[in-house]
C-alpha positions in Angstrom: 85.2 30.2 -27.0 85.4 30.2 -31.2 83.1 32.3 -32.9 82.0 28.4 -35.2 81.1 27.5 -30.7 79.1 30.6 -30.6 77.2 30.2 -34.2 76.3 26.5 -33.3 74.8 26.8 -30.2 71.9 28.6 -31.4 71.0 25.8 -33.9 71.1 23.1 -31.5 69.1 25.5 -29.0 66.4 25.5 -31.6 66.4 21.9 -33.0 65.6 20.9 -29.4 63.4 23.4 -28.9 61.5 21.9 -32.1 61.8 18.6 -31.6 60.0 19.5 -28.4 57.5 21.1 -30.2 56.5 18.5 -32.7 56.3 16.3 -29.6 53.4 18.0 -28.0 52.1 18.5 -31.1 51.9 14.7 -31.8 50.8 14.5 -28.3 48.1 17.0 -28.6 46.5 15.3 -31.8 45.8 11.9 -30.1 44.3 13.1 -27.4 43.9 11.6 -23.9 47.5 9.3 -23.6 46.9 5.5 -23.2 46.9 6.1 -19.4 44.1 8.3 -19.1 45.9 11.5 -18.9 44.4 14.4 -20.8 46.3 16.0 -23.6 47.4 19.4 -23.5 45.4 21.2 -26.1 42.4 19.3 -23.8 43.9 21.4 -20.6 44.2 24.8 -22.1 40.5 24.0 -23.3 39.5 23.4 -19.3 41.5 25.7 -18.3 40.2 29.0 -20.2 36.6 27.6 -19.4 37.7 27.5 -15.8 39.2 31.2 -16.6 36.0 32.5 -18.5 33.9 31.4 -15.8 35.8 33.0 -12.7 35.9 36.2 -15.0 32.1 36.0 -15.1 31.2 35.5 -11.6 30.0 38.3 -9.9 30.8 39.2 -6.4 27.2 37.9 -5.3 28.1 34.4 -7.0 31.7 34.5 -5.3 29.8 34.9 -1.7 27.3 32.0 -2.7 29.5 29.5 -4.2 31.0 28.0 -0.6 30.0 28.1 2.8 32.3 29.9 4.7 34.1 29.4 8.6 35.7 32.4 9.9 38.9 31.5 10.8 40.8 34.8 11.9 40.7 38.1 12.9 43.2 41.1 12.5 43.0 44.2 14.1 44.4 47.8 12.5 47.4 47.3 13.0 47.8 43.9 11.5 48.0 41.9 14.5 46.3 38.9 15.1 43.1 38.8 17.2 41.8 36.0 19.0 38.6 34.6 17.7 37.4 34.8 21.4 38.5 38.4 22.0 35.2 40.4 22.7 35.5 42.6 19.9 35.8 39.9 17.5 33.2 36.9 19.1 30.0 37.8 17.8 31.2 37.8 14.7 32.4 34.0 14.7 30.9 30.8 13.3 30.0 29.3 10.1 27.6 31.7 7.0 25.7 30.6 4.4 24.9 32.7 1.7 22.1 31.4 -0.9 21.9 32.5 -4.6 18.8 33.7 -3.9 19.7 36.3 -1.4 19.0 34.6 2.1 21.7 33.7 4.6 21.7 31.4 7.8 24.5 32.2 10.0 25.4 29.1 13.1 28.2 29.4 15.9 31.1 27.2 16.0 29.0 25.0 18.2 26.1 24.7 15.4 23.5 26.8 17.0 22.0 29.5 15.4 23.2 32.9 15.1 21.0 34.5 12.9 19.1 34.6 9.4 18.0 37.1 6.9 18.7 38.3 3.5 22.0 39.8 2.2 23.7 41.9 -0.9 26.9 42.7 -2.1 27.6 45.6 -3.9 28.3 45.2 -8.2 31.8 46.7 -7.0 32.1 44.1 -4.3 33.4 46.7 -1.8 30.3 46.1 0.3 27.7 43.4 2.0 24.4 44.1 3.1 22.8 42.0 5.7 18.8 42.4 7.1 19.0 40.3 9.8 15.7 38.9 10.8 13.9 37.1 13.3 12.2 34.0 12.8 8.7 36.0 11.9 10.3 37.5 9.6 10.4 40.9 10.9 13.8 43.1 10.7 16.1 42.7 14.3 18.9 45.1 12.4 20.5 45.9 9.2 24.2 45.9 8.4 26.6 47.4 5.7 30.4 45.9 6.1 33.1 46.5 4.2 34.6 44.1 1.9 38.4 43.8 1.8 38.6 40.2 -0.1 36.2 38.6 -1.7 37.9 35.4 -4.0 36.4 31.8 -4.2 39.5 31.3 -0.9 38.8 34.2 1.0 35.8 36.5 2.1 36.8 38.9 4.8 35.3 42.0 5.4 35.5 45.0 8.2 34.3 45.6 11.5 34.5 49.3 13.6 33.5 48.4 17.3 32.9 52.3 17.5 30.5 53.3 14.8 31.7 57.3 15.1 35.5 55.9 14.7 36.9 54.3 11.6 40.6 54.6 13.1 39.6 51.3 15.0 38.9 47.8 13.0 38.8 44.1 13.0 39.3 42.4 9.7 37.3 39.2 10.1 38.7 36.1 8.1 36.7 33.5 6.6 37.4 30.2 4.2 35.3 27.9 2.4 34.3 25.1 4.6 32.5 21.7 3.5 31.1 21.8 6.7 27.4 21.0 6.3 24.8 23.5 7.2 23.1 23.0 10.5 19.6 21.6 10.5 17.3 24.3 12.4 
């Protein structure tokens, strides 16, 4: 390779490179293309709203935005658990979680599991559930651990043994758009 090789190459690297440029540029000031397609200074605009608003959500708007199915179940030791293994069962079916801090909970099958109001810790590192009976009045009250909690996954922590933290189920969950149960 000559040294006038060497020296040229970066000049045609960066006339490219700003041809390129002034391309999008042009692009960018007319807007949406004749086809409908939206300019790119018109995505970066969506796009940091889209950013601005996930940075905003809290953990309690995360929980609320989707319904959710629970779709798996891992153990301690990172194995997969059946959804019908009897540690794992009751804690299967489709949850709702209102804005306004009530939840309705239905088995696969549709029929209800249970209802009552629910939290999530600032941190998200924790849900509260009062679960209640259809009076009103409190059946139990619940504290799980959160170990994801994004707008594609909520999964939070089981111990079947309340005095042993050594055993756990991680149960799975994804937004579903299947439509809540009527009661």
């Amino acid at each position: 390779m000559t040294n006038s090789t060497i020296s040229t190459q970066p000049v045609r690297l960066a006339a490219t490179s700003l041809a390129a440029l002034a391309t999008a540029a042009v692009l960018a000031a007319c807007g949406t293309t004749a086809d409908g397609a939206t300019s790119g200074s018109e995505q970066a605009s969506t796009s940091q709203q889209a950013t601005e608003s996930a940075q905003t959500a809290t953990p309690s708007d995360v929980l609320a935005s989707t319904a959710w199915e629970t779709t798996g179940a891992v153990d301690q030791d990172g194995k997969d658990v059946p959804l019908e293994d009897e540690g794992v069962s009751t804690f299967v079916g489709w949850a709702y979680f209102d804005a306004d801090g009530t939840f309705t909970m239905y088995n696969l099958d549709d029929t209800p599991k249970m209802q009552g109001d629910w939290t999530v810790t600032e941190d998200g590192r924790t849900r509260h559930i009062v679960a209640k009976d259809e009076a009103g009045e409190v059946m139990f009250e619940r504290d799980s651990d959160i170990v994801t909690l994004t707008e594609d996954e909520f999964t939070y922590r089981v111990f079947p043994a309340e005095n042993d933290r050594s055993v756990y189920f991680d149960i799975v969950h994804t937004p579903t758009d299947h439509a809540e149960p009527a009661n």
